[in-house]
C-alpha positions in Angstrom: 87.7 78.1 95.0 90.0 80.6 94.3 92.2 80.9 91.3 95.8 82.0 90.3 94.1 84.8 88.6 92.0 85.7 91.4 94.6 85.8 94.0 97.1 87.6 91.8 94.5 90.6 90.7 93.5 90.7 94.9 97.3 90.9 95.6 97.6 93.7 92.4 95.0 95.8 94.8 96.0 95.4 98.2 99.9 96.2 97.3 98.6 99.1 95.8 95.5 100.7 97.0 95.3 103.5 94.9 94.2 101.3 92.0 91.2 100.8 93.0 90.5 104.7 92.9 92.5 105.0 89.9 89.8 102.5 88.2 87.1 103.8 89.8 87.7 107.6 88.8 89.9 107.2 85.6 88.2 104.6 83.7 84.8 104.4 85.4 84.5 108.3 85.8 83.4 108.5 89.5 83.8 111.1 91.7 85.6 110.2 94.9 86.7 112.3 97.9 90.1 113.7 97.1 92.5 112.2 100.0 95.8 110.9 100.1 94.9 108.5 102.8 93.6 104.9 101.9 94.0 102.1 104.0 93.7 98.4 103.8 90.6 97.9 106.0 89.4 94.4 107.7 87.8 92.1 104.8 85.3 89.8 107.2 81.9 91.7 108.3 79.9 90.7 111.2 76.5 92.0 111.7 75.8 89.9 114.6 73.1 87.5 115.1 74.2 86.4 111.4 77.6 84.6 110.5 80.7 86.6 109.4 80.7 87.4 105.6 84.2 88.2 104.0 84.8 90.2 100.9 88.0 90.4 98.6 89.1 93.9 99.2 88.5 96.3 101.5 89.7 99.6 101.0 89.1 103.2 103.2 89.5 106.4 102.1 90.4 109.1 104.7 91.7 109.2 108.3 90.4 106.3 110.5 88.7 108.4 112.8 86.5 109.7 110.1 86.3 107.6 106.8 85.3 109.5 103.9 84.6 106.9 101.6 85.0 103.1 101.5 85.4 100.7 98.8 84.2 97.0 98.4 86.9 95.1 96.0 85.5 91.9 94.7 87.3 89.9 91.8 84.4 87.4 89.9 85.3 85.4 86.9 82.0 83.5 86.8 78.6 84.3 88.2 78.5 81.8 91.4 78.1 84.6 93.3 75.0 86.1 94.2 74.5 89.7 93.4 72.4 90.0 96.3 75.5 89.4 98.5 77.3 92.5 97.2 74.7 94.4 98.6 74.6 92.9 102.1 78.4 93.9 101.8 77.9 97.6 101.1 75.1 97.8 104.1 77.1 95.8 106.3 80.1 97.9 105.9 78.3 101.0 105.9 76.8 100.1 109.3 80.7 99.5 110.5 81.8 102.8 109.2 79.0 105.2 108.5 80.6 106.3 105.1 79.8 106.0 101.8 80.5 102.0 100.1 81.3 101.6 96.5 81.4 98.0 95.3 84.1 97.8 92.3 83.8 94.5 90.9 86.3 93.2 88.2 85.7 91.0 85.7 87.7 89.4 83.7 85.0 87.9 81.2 82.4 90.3 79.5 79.6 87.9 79.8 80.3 87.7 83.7 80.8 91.7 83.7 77.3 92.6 82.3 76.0 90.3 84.8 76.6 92.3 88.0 76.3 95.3 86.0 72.8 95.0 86.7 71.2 97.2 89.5 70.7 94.8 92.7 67.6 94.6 94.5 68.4 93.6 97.7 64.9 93.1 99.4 64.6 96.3 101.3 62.6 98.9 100.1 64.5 101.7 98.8 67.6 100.1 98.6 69.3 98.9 95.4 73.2 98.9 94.8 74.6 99.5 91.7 78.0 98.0 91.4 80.8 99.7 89.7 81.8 96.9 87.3 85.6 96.9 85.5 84.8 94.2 82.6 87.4 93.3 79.5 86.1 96.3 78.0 86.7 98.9 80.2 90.5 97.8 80.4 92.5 99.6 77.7 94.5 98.0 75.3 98.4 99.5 76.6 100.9 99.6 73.7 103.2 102.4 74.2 106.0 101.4 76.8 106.1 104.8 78.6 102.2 104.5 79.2 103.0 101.2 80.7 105.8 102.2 82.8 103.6 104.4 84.0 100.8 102.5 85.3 102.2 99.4 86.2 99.1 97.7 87.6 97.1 98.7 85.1 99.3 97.3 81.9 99.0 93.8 84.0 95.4 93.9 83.8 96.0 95.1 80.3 97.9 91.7 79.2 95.4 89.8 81.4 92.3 90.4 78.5 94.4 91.8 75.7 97.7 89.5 75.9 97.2 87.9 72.1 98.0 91.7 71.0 101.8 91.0 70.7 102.0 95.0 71.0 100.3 94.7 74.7 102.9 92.1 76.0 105.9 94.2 73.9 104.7 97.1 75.8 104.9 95.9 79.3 107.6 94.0 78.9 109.9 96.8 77.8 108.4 98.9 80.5 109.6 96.3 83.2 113.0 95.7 81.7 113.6 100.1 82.0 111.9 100.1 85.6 114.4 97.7 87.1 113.1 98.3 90.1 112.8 95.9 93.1 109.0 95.6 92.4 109.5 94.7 89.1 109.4 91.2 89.0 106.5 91.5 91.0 104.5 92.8 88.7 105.6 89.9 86.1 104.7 87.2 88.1 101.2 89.4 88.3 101.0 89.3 84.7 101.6 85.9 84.2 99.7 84.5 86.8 96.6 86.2 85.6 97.2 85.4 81.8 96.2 82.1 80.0 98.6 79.9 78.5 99.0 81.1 75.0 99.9 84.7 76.8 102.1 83.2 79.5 104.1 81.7 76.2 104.1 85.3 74.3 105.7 86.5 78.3 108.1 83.9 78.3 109.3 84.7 74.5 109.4 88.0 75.1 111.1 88.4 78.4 113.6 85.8 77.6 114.9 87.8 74.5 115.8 90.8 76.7 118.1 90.2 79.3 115.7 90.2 82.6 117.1 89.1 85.5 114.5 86.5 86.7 116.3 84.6 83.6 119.9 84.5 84.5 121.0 81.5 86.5 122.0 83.7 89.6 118.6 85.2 89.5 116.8 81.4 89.3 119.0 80.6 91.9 117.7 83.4 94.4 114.5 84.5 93.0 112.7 82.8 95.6 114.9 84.8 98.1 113.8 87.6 96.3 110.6 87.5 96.6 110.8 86.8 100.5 113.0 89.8 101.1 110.4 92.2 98.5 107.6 90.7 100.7 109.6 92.1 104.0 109.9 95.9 102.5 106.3 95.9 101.3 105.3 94.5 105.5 107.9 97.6 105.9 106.3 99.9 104.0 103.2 99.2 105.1 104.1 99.7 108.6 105.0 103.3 108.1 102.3 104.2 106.2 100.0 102.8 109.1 102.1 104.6 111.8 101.6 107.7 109.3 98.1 107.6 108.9 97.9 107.3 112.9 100.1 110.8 113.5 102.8 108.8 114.8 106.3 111.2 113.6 108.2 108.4 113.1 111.6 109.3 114.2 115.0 108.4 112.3 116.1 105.5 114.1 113.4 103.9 114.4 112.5 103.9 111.0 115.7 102.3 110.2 114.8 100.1 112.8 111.8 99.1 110.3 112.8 99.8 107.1 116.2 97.3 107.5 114.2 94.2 109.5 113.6 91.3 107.2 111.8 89.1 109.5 108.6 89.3 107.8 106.9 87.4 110.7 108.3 90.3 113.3 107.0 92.9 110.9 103.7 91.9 111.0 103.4 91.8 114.6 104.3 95.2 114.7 101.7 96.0 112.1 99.6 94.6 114.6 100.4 96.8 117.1 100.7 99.9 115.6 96.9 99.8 115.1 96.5 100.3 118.8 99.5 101.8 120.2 99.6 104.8 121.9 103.2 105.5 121.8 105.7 104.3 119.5 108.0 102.8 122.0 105.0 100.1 122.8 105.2 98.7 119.2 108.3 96.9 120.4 108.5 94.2 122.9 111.9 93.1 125.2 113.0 91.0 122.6 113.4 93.8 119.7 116.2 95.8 121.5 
């Protein structure tokens, strides 16, 4: 079943897509196609006569009409899964897209991380996946504030296995507190989700001795608002950058139209749409205006 930690470090991913390659070239030195496009792609695989399998992640690099590279995104804290599956993944995917598939699989624990580290024979002859694994020790350790500031995502994952060093939780914290940006608490609730107790206590300390918002009444009061309204620009965002990938010129009013709805509900019915649409003015129905 899966975990606070899991579903935090899956939601770290899909709100920012370019982690993955970030981890994938940066820290695990692979080469990758060099595109600005990448794309949340459909997580369940069906290779019919056999039942639907569903990874984490799914991410696609390049235009949709001709992928350049695909990435498999699984998050494993213990070794239930078996490493066989990753590769019926890959092939299955590959048969959907015809590109490239690189598994990353993250891994918390190191014992768990040299475990699917291991080549995968998966039956057929001629065809063994090596996983790209991201273990405690590929993670760095993220002291300096600006480094953090920086990469955001990355300093999470960076309290997640190194929190007991004060200097890691010092770091991120005074990265959030000079962001003050509208992702920013966010990224905290990240953090703390993925970290264990005696971390979530060093958080707490820290964060309370600065003056973050999440800790002022008004902010207790609304945080929960908050986070429904930040969850309505990221649908927003996310819409554009679909329309985007599709051609669509997204005209002024229109993207007002998106940016400024907080129906979160409405904006992903839209989503919906705009992955078939032929024309802009079919995303909306009667009732939009």
């Amino acid at each position: 079943m899966p975990s606070p930690r899991h579903d935090a470090l899956i939601r770290l991913f899909s709100n920012r897509p370019q982690l993955a390659v970030e981890v994938l070239r940066d820290l695990l030195g692979m080469h990758l196609p060099a595109t600005p496009l990448i794309r949340l792609e459909e997580c369940t695989f069906n290779t019919r006569p056999s039942d639907d399998i569903e990874a984490d992640l799914v991410l696609v690099l390049g235009p949709p009409q001709a992928p350049a590279h695909a990435i498999i995104v699984e998050i494993q804290q213990d070794k239930s899964k078996a490493p066989r599956q990753l590769a019926r993944y890959a092939a299955a995917l590959w048969l959907i897209l015809r590109c490239d598939v690189t598994v990353l699989i993250v891994c918390p624990d190191r014992g768990v991380a040299a475990h699917y580290a291991v080549p995968i024979d998966s039956g057929l002859t001629g065809y063994r996946l090596q996983a790209r694994v991201l273990g405690p020790d590929g993670i760095p350790a993220i002291i300096d504030p600006q480094e953090a500031a920086a990469n955001l995502a990355l300093s999470v994952m960076a309290v997640m296995v190194h929190g007991r060093d004060r200097k890691v939780v010092e770091a991120f914290a005074t990265a959030l507190t000079a962001l003050r940006d509208e992702h920013a608490p966010k990224y905290y609730e990240y953090a703390y989700s993925m970290s264990a107790p005696e971390v979530r206590h060093l958080l707490e300390e820290i964060m309370t001795s600065t003056d973050w918002p999440v800790y002022s009444p008004f902010a207790r009061e609304h945080y929960g608002r908050g986070l429904d309204e930040g969850k309505a620009e990221e649908a927003a965002r996310m819409l554009l950058l679909v329309l985007g990938a599709r051609g669509f010129d997204v005209p002024d009013d229109i993207r007002a139209q998106i940016s400024t709805c907080a129906d979160l509900a409405r904006l992903e019915s839209w989503t919906t749409r705009a992955v078939t649409v032929q024309t802009l003015r079919d995303l909306f129905d009667q009732s939009d205006g």
